[in-house]
C-alpha positions as CSV (number, residue, x, y, z in Angstrom):
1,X,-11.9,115.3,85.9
2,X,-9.7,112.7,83.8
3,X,-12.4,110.5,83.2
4,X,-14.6,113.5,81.9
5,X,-11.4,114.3,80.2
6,X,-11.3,111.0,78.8
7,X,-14.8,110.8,77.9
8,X,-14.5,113.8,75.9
9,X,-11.6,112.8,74.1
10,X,-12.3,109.3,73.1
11,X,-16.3,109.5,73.0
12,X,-19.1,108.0,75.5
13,X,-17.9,104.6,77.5
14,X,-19.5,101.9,76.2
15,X,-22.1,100.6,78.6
16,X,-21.2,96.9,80.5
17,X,-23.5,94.0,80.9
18,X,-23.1,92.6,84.2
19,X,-25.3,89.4,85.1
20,X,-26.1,88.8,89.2
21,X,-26.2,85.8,90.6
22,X,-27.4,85.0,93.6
23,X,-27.6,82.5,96.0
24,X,-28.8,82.8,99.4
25,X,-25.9,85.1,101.0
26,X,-23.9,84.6,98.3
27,X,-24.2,87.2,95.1
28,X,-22.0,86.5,92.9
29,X,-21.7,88.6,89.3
30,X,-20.2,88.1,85.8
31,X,-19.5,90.8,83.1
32,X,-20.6,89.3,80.1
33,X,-18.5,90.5,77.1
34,X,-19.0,90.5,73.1
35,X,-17.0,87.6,72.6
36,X,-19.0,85.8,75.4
37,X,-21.5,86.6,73.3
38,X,-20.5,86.2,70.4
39,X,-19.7,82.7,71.3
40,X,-23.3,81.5,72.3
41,X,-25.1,82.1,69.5
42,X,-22.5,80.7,67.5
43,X,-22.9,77.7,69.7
44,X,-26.6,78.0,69.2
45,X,-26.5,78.3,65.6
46,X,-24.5,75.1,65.3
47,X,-27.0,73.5,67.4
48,X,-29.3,74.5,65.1
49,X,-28.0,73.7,62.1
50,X,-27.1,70.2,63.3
51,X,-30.3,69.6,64.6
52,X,-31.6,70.7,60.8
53,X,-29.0,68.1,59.5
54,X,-30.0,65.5,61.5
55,X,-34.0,66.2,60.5
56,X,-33.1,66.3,57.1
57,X,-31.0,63.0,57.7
58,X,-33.8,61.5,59.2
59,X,-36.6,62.4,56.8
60,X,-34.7,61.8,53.9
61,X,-32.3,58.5,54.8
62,X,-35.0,56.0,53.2
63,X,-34.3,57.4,49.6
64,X,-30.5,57.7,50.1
65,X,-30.2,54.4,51.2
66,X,-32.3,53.4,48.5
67,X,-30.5,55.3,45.7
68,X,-27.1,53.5,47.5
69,X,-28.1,50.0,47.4
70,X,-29.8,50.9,43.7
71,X,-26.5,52.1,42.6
72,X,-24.7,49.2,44.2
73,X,-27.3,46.5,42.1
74,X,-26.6,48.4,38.6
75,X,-22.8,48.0,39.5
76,X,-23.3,44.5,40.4
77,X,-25.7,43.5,37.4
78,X,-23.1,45.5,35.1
79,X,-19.9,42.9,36.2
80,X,-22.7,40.0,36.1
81,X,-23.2,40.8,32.1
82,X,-19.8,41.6,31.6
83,X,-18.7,38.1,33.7
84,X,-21.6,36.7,31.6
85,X,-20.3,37.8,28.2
86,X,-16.7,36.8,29.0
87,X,-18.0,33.5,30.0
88,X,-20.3,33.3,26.6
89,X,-16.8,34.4,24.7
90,X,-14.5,32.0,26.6
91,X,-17.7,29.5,25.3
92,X,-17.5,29.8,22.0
93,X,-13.8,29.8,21.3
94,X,-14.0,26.6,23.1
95,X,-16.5,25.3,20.9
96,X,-14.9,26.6,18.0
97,X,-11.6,25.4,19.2
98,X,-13.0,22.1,19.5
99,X,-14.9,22.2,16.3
100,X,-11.6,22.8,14.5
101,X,-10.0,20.0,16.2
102,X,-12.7,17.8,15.0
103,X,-12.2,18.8,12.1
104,X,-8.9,18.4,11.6
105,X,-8.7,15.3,12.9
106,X,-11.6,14.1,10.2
107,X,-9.4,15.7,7.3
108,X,-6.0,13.8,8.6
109,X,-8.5,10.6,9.0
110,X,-9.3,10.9,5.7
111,X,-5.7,11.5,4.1
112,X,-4.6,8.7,5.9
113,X,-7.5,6.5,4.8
114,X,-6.4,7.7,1.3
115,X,-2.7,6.9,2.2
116,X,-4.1,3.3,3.0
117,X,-5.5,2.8,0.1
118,X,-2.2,4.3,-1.7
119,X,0.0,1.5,0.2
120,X,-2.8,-1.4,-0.9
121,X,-3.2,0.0,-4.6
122,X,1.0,0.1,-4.5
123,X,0.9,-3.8,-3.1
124,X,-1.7,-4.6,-6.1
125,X,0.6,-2.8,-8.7
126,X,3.5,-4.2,-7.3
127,X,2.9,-7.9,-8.2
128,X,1.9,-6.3,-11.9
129,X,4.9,-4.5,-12.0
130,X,6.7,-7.4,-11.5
131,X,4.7,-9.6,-14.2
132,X,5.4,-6.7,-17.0
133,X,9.5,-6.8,-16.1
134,X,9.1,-10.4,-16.4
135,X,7.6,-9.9,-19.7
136,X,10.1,-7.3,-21.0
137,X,7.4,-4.6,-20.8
138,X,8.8,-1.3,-18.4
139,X,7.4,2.1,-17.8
140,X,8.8,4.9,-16.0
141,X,9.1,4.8,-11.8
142,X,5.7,4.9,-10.1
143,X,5.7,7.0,-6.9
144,X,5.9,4.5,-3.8
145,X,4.0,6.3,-1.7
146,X,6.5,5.8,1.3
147,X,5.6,9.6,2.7
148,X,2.6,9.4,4.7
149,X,0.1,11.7,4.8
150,X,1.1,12.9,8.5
151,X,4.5,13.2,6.5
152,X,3.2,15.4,4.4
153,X,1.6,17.4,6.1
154,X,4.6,18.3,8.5
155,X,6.8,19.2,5.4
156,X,3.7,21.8,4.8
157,X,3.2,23.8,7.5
158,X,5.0,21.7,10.4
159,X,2.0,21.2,11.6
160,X,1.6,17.6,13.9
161,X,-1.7,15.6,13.0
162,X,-1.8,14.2,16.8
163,X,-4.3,17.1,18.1
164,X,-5.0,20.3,18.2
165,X,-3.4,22.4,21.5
166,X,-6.1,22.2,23.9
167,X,-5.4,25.8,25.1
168,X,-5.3,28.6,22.2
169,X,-6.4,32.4,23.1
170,X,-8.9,34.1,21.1
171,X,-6.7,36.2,19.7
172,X,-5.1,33.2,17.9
173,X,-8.3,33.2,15.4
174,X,-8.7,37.5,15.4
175,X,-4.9,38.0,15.0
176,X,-3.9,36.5,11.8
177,X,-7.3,36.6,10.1
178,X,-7.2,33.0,9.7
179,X,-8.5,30.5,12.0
180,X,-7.5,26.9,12.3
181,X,-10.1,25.1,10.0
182,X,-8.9,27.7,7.6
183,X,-5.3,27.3,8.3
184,X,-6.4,23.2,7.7
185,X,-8.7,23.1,4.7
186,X,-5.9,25.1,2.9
187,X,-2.7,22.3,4.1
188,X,-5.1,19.5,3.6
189,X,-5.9,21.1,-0.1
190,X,-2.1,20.7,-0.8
191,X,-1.9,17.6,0.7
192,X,-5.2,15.9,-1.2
193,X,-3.2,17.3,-4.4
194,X,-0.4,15.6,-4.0
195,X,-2.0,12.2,-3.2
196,X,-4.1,13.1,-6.6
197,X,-0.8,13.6,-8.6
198,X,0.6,9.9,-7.2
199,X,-2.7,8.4,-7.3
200,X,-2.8,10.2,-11.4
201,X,1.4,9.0,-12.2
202,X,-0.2,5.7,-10.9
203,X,-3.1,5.2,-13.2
204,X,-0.6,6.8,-16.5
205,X,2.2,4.0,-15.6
206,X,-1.1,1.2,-15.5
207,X,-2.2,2.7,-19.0
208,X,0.9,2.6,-20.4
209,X,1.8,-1.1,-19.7
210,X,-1.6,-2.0,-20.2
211,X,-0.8,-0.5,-24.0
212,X,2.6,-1.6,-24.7
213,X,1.4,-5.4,-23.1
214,X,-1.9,-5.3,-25.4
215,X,0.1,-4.4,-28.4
216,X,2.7,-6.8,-28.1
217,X,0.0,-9.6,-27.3
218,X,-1.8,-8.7,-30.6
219,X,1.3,-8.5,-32.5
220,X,2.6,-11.9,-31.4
221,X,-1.1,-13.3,-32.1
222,X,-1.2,-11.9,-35.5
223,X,1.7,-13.6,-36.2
224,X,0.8,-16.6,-35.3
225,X,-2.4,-17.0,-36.3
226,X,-0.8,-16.5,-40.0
227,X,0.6,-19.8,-39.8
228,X,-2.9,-21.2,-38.7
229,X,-2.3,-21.2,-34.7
230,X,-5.8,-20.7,-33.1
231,X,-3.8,-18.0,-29.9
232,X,-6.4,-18.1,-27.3
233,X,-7.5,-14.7,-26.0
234,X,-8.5,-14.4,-22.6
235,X,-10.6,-11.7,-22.9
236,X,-12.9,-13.6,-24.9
237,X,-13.0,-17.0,-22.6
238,X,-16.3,-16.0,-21.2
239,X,-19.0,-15.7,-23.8
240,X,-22.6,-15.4,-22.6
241,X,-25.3,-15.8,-25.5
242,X,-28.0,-12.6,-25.2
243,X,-31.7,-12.8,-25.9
244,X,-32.4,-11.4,-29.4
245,X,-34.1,-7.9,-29.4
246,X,-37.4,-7.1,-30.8
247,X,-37.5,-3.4,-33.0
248,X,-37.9,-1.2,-30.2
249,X,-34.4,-2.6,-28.5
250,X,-36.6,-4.3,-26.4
251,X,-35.2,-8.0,-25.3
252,X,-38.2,-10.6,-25.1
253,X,-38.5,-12.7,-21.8
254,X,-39.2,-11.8,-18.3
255,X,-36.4,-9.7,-16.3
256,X,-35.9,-8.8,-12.6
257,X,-34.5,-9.1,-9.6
258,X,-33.9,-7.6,-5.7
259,X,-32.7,-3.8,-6.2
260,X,-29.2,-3.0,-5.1
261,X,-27.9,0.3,-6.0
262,X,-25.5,0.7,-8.7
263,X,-21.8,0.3,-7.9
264,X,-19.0,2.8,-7.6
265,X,-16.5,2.9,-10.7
266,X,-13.1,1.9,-9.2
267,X,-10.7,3.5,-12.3
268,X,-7.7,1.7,-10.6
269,X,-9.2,-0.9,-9.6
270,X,-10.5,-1.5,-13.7
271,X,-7.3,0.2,-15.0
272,X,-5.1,-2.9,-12.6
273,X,-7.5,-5.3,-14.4
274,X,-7.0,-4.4,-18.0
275,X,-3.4,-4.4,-17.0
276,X,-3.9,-8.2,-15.5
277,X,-5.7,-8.8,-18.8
278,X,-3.0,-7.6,-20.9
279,X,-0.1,-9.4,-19.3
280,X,-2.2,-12.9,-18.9
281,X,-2.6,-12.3,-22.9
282,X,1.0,-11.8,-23.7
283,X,1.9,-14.4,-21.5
284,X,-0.3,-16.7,-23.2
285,X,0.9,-15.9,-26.4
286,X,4.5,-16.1,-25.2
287,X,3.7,-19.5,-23.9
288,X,1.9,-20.5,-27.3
289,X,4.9,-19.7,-29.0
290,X,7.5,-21.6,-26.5
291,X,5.0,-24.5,-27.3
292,X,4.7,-24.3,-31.0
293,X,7.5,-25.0,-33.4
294,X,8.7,-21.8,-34.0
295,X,12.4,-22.1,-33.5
296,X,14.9,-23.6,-36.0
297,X,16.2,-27.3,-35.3
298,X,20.0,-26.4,-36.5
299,X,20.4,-22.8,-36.0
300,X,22.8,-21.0,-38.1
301,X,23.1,-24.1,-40.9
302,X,21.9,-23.0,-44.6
303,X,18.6,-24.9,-46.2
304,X,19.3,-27.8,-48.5
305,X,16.4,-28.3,-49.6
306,X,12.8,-26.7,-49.1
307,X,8.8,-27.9,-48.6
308,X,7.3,-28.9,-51.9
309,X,7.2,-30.7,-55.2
310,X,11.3,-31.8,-56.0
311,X,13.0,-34.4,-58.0
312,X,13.6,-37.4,-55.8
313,X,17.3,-37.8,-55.2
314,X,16.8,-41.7,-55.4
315,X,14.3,-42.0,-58.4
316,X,14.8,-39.0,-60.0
317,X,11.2,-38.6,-61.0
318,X,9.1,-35.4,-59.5
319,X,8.3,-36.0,-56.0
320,X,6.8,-34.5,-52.7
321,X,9.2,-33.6,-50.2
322,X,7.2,-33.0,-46.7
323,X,9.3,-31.0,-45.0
324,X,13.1,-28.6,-45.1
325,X,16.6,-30.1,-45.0
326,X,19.2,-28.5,-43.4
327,X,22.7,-28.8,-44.1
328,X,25.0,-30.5,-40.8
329,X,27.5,-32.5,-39.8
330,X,27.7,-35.7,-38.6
331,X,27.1,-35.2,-34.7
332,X,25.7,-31.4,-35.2
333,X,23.3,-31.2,-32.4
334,X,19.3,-30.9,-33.3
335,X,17.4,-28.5,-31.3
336,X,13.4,-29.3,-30.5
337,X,11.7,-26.0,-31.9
338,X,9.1,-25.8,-29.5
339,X,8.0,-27.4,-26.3
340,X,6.3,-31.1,-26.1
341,X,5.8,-34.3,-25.2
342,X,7.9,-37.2,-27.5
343,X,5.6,-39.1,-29.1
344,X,8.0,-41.1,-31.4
345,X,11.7,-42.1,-31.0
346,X,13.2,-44.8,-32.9
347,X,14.1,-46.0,-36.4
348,X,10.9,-45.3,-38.8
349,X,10.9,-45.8,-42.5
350,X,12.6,-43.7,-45.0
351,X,13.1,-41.6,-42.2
352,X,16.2,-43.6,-40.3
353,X,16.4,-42.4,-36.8
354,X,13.3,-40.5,-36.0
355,X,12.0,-38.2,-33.1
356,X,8.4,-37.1,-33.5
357,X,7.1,-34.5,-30.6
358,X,3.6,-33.4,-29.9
359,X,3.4,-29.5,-29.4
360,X,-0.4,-29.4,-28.8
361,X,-3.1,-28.0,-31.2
362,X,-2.4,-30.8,-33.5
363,X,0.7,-29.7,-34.4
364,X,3.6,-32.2,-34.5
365,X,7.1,-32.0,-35.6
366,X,9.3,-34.7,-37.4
367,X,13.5,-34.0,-37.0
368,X,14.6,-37.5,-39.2
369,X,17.7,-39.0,-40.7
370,X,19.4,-38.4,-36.9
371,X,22.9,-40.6,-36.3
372,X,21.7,-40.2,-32.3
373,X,18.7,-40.0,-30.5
374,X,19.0,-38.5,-27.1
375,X,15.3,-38.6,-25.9
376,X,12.4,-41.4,-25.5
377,X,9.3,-41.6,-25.5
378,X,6.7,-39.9,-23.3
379,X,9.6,-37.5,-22.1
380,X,8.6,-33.7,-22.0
381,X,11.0,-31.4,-23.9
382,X,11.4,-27.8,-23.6
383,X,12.1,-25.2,-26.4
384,X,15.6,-25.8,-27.6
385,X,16.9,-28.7,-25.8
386,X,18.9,-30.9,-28.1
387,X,17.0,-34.3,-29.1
388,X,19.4,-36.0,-31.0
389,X,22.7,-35.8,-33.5
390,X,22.9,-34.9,-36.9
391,X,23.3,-38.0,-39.4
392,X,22.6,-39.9,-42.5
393,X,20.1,-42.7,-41.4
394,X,17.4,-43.9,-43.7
395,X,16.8,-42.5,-46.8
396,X,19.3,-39.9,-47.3
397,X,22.1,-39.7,-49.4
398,X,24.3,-37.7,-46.7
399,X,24.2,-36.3,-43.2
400,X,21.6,-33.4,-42.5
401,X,18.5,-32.6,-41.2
402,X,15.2,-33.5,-42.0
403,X,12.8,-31.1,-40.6
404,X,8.8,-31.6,-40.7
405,X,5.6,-29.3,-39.3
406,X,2.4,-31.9,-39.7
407,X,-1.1,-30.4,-38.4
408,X,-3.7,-32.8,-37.9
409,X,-1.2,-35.5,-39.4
410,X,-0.9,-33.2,-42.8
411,X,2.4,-31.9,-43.9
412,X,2.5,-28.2,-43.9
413,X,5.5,-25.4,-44.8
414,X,8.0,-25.4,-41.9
415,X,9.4,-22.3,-43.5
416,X,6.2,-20.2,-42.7
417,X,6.8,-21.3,-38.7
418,X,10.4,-20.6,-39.0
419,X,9.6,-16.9,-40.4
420,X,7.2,-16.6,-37.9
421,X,9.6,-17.3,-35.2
422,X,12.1,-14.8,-36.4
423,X,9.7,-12.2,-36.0
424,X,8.5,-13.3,-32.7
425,X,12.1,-13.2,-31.2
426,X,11.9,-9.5,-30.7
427,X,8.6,-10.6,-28.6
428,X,10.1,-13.1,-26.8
429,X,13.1,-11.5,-24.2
């Protein structure tokens, strides 16, 4: 009755699965229930779809281990290019870094090879400069070249010319837009000025001597050359005689000779020539006029008498009088007016005591009437050293100085040597 009750309440019992087993006397039995169920083919399908898996795994492993190891080469090949281009970029900033070095080191070569030859043009113009004080000629201060070029090119840019720093990044030639060679060209450019502007103050200071020695030297030889002294001129020693042209400009004779390439114009060199030229003139014509009369035998004394046709003091007739007297005293020292050898000194007639001197060029001088003599014969006398005292020997009816200039043994106006020395004073210091 309940269980009909039951059954009519809660609807038809749901039918059980019972599975026998049996072994020999033994039954045994199992309800199987939905879970139970549920669970094996749950089990199954996992079986299944593992066994799939493992098919598809199977099948299809080939490819997937081909794709794997394809992926794994393109990764690899990618970091081999990218190693490869590092490598390539490491490379050339090496070589560039290296290039620049090179060339920086050929550029400080080069300024110091200039600097060299600044230190040797400097020895050369020293000894010049030193002739030209000598001679009275001076120009303004030439550089000395005492900064080196390594010198200068530390007070650019502090940069040292030893070597370039073997390690410099890349981003030392991308960062400031300027690379080294750059950086170098542009301190060298300053530099290369700079020994241009000494090199230039140089060659001005040359030029200038060079003109104030050439004009002094023709002055002095003008002079001179009024009062018939031959000045030679050293720039005309060497006189080669040329073939006579035809019409054309054409010079008859044969010509030749091995060829040699034509060489390089040194301007300093030529310029420190001209200048050696110059000096070696006005020193010659400075010597000229040390050695030819052109000083006064009784400075500061007033002329007595002059060169010319006079009325002889003795005779009183017209008579020619061979040379300037000078007023003196007794004992007045009497000054050679130019350097020599003595060639006379003793009594001589009409002259009383005399002292002849040989000045060269056949130019001799005569200083008579002297109550001393002071030198001999064959002695060497300098410009201005005293020969002799002041007197009334011979001929002469009281003490002074007798002064003759003979060329080539003939009497000639001391007065034009005399005005020719008083001109060439300013010459002389």
């Amino acid at each position: 009755m309940a269980d009909a009750a039951e059954n009519r309440v809660f609807g038809k019992r749901a039918t059980q699965h019972v599975l026998v087993l049996a072994s020999g006397d033994k039954v045994r039995h199992m309800v199987i229930r939905p879970w139970m169920t549920g669970m094996v083919v749950t089990v199954i399908a996992l079986f299944a779809v593992g066994y799939l898996g493992a098919t598809t795994y199977l099948v299809l492993r080939d490819d997937l281990i081909g794709a794997t190891m394809a992926r794994q080469a393109r990764i690899q090949h990618d970091y081999e290019d990218r190693i490869s281009a590092l490598r390539a970029q490491l490379d050339r900033v090496t070589s560039r870094q290296l290039l620049d070095q090179q060339l920086v080191e050929q550029k400080v070569e080069k300024l110091l090879r200039q600097q060299t030859a600044l230190f040797s043009r400097n020895g050369k113009l020293g000894s010049l400069l030193e002739r030209a004080e000598e001679a009275g000629i001076s120009a303004a201060p030439v550089t000395d070249g005492k900064e080196t070029a390594a010198d200068a090119i530390d007070r650019q840019v502090g940069l040292t010319t030893s070597s370039v720093p073997p390690k410099t990044s890349a981003l030392a030639y991308s960062g400031t837009g300027e690379n080294m060679a750059d950086r170098a060209d542009r301190i060298f450019s300053k530099v290369t000025l700079s020994l241009k502007g000494i090199e230039t103050e140089q060659l001005k200071t040359i030029e200038t001597l060079t003109e104030d020695a050439s004009k002094k030297a023709d002055t002095m030889t003008q002079i001179m050359r009024r009062t018939g002294v031959d000045v030679s001129d050293k720039r005309n020693e060497a006189q080669v005689l040329e073939a006579p042209a035809n019409r054309n400009g054409e010079v008859k004779g044969g010509v030749g000779g091995p060829f040699v390439e034509p060489m390089k114009f040194d301007r300093f060199n030529a310029s420190l020539d001209e200048l050696d030229t110059a000096l070696s003139r006005l020193e010659t014509a400075r010597e000229t006029a040390l050695a030819l009369p052109y000083g006064n035998p009784a400075p500061g004394q007033g002329i007595t008498s002059r060169f010319g046709n006079r009325p002889d003091p003795f005779l009183g007739r017209l008579a020619f009088h061979g040379g300037i007297d000078f007023q003196a005293e007794t004992g007045l020292p009497v000054k050679a007016t130019g350097a020599g050898k003595v060639i006379t000194a003793g009594p001589a007639a009409g002259y009383g005591n005399l002292v002849e001197i040989d000045h060269g060029q056949g130019i001799t001088t005569r200083f008579g009437h002297l109550s001393r003599i002071l030198v001999h014969e064959g002695q060497e006398i300098a410009a201005g050293e005293t020969i002799g005292r002041a007197g009334a020997t011979g001929r002469a009816t009281g003490p002074h100085v007798h002064y003759e200039v003979r060329r080539n043994g003939e009497a000639v106006n001391p007065i034009h040597f005399l005005n020719a020395g008083l001109k060439l004073t300013s010459y002389m210091n």
